[in-house]
N, C-alpha and C positions, 0 to 999 in steps of 0.2 A: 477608496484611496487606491490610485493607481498602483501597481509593481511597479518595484526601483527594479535597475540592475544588480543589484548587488543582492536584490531575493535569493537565496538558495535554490529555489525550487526552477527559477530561469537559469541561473548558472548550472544548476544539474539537467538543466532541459527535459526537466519533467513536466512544466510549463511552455505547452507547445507538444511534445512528442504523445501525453498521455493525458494532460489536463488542458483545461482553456483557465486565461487568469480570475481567481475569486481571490475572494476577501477569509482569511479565517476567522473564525466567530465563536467557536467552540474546541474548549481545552483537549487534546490528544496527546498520550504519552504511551507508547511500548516500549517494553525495556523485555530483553532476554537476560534469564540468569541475572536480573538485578542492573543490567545494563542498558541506561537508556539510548536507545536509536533515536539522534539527531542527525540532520540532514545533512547528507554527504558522510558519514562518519561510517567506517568500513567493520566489518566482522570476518571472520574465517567461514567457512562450511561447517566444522562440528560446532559452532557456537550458539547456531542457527538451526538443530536440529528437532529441536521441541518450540511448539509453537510459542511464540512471547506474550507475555501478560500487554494487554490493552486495559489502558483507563480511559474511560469517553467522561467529560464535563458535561455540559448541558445546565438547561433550567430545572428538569423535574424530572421524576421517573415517566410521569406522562408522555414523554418526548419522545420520539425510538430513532434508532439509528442505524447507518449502513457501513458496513468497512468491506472494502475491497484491497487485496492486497495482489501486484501484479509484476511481472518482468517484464519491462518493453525493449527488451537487449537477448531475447532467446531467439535461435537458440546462442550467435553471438551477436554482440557489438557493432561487428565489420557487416553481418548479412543477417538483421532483426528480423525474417522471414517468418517466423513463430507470435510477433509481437501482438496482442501481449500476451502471455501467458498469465494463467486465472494462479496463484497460490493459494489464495485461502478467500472466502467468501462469507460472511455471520450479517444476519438481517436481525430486526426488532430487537437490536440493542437498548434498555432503558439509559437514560441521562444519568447521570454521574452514577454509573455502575461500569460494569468491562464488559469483552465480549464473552465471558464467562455464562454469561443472562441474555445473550443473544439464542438466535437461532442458528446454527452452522450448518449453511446451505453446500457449500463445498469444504469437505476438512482440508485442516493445514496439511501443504506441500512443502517439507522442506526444499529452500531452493540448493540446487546442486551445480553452477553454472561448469561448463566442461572449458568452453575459450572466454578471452578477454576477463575485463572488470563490468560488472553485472549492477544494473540499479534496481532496488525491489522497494516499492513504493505502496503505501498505504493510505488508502484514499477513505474518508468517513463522509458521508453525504445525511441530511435529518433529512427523515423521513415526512411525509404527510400525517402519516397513522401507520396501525400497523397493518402490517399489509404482505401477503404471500410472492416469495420469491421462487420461480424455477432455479434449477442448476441449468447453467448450458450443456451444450450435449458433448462438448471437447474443452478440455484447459486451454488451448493454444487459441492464437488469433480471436481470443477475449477483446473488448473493445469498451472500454469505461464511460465513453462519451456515450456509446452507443446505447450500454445498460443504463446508466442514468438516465437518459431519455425514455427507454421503455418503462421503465417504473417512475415517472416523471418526478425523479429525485431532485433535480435540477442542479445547480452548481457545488462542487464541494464544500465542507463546512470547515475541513480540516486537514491536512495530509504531512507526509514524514518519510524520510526515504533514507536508505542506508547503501550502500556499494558493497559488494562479494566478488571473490574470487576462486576459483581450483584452489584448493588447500595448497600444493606448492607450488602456487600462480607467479609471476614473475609480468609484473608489467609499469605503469609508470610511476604508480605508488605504491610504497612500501606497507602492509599489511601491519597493525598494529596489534598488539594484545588487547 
């Protein structure tokens, strides 16, 4: 099924800047502090300082999975020179478990963005089997097309993105509780 316009993940040009368009197939939920992150939907910086609870769907524990979680707006907006930056990294995820029962290849980064309004997006890819991940050797200038290709993950299965700001950011949208 083609992307409409009116996808979130096109209107947040995460489709395109960070992803190529797939189809979702498998259930994705993180919630911080009980709070679920849907697409486009904003947090502050202290809200976001412990990593968030991940639930991956799937068929079976058999399954495993990848989540990548990244900034493609560091270190700003205006001059993405950093993009992407890696935040958190967990491989051989089982199916309808979290990334709790993964592996944490890179620990969570809270993000701290310094200029502009910041997208931090979370990418799940199923895996073939399980199978061993390096860490890259820098956070920044991470590249998700790129790592999906090398561990030949092939297209996402799932993704989720939230927007951040400087805690007293002042920019086109108003910060909500």
């Amino acid at each position: 099924m083609p992307r409409v316009a009116r996808d979130p993940l096109v209107l947040g040009r995460v489709i395109g800047d960070v992803l190529d368009p797939f189809d979702r197939t498998v259930p994705l939920r993180v919630t911080y502090n009980g709070r679920d992150v849907n697409n486009g939907c904003e947090f502050r910086p202290s809200q976001i300082v412990t990593q968030p609870r991940v639930q991956v769907g799937g068929d079976d524990l058999r399954t495993c999975y990848t989540l990548v979680m990244v900034d493609p707006d560091a270190p700003s907006p205006s001059d993405p020179n950093l993009r992407e930056y890696l935040h958190w990294l967990v491989t051989n995820i089982p199916g309808t478990t979290g990334a709790t029962f993964g592996q944490e290849v890179v620990c969570y980064e809270s993000p701290r963005p310094s200029a502009g309004i910041h997208r931090f997006i979370f990418v799940l890819f199923r895996q073939l089997g399980r199978q061993t991940v390096n860490a890259p050797g820098l956070r920044q200038n991470f590249n998700t097309r790129d790592f999906a290709e090398l561990y030949s993950l092939g297209l996402p299965v799932a993704a989720v993105y939230y927007n951040c700001q400087r805690e007293g950011g002042s920019g086109g949208r108003r910060l909500r509780d």
